[in-house]
N, C-alpha and C positions, 0 to 999 in steps of 0.2 A: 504494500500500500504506500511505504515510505518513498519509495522508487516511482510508484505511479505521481504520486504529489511533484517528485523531483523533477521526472521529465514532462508534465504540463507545466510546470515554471521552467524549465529552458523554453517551451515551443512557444510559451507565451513572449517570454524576453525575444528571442530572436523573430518572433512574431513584431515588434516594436521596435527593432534593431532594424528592422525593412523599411519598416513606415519613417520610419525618420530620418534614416539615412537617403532616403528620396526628398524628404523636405530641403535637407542640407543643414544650412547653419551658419552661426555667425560670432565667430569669437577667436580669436588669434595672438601671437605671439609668444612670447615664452612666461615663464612664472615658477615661483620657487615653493617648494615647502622645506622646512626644518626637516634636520638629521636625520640620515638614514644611508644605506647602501646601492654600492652595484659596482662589479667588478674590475679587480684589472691588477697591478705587480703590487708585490707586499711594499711598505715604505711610504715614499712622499705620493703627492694627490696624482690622480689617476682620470684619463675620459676613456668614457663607454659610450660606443653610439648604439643602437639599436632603434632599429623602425615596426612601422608595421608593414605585415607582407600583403602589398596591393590591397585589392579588393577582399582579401580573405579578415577576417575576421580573430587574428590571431599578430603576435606578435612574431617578427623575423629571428627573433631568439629566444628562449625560452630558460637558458639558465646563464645567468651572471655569479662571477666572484668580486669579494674587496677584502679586505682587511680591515679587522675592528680598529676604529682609529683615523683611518684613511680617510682623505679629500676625495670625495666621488664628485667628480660630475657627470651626468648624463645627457647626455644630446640624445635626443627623440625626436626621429624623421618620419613625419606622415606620410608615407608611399601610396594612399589611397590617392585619385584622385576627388571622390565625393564624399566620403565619409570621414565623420572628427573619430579622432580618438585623442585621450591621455596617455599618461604613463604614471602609474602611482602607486610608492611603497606602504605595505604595511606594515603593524608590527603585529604579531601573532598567525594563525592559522587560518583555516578557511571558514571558521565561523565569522572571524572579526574583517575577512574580504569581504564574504558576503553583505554585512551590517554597514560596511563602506560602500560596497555598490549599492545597495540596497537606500541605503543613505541620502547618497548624492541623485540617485533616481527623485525621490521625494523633495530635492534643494534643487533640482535644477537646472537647466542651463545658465541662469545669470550667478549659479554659486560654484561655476564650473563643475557639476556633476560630483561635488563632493559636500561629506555630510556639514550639519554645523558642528559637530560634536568631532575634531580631528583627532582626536587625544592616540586613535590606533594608524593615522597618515603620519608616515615618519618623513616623506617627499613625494613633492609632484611636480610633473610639468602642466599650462595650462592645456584646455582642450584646444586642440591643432584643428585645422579645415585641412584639407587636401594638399597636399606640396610642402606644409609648411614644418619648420623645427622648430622645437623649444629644447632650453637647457633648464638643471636644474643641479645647483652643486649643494652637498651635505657632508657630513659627518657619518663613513660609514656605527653602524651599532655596534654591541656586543654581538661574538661568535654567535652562529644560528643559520636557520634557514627563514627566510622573509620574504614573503609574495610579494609579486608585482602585477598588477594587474590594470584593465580601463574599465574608465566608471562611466562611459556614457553609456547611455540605456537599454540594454540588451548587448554588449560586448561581453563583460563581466566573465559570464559562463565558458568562453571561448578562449578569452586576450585573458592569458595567464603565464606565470614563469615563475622560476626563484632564483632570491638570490643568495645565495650563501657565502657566509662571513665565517673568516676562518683567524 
């Protein structure tokens, strides 16, 4: 039954992830959140780029490294042409992803698709349109594994990755 409930909440999400991505959208350039990770050599600060892969629904990479400690910045290339996506760390598992995507669906577009309540967004870039990149530099965490995922509205279930701090 728990499995039935699961996947009508993907068909629905992705069901809304059509409808909208047809409307398009309007918000651009880059934006930061507080401290968090994503990968790259132990020591001094470090960039990551990673996009999303065209029109699919996913990110072009799916697992990053950093070092607890380390200067992450991340560059995030929107490869779609029509569809926004983010890029955005958590801290904890897939319950506290969910309650962010879940979150930011209920806040938004004009609160970039993130909740009020940030306390588990450890970074973000803003929501991207089509072509565009945003950076976003932190403070990777403590040692772990840490989602990243996109919070506009019906990505969530799809645009996922980790990043682990070592």
């Amino acid at each position: 039954m728990e499995m039935n409930l699961r996947m009508l909440r993907l068909a629905l999400l992705l069901g809304l992830a059509l409808i909208l991505s047809a409307c398009g959208g309007n918000s651009g350039g880059a934006s930061g959140g507080g401290g968090a990770a994503s990968g790259g050599a132990s020591g001094g600060a470090t960039t990551i780029e990673i996009g999303s892969d065209g029109e699919n629904l996913a990110f072009d990479k799916t697992a990053l490294t950093a070092t607890a400690g380390q200067q992450v910045t991340v560059r995030f290339i929107n490869n779609s042409a029509v569809q926004q996506h983010n890029w955005v760390l958590v801290q904890g598992g897939e319950a506290e992803a969910a309650a962010v995507a879940n979150g930011g669906l209920t806040a938004g577009a004009a609160a970039e698709y993130l909740p009020a309540d940030k306390a588990n967004v450890l970074a973000h870039t803003a929501v991207l349109n089509g072509g565009e990149t945003g950076e976003v530099t932190f403070t990777a965490p403590a040692a772990g594994s840490y989602l990243f995922i996109c919070t506009v509205p019906g990505h969530y279930p799809l645009m996922q990755g980790t990043l682990t701090v070592s």
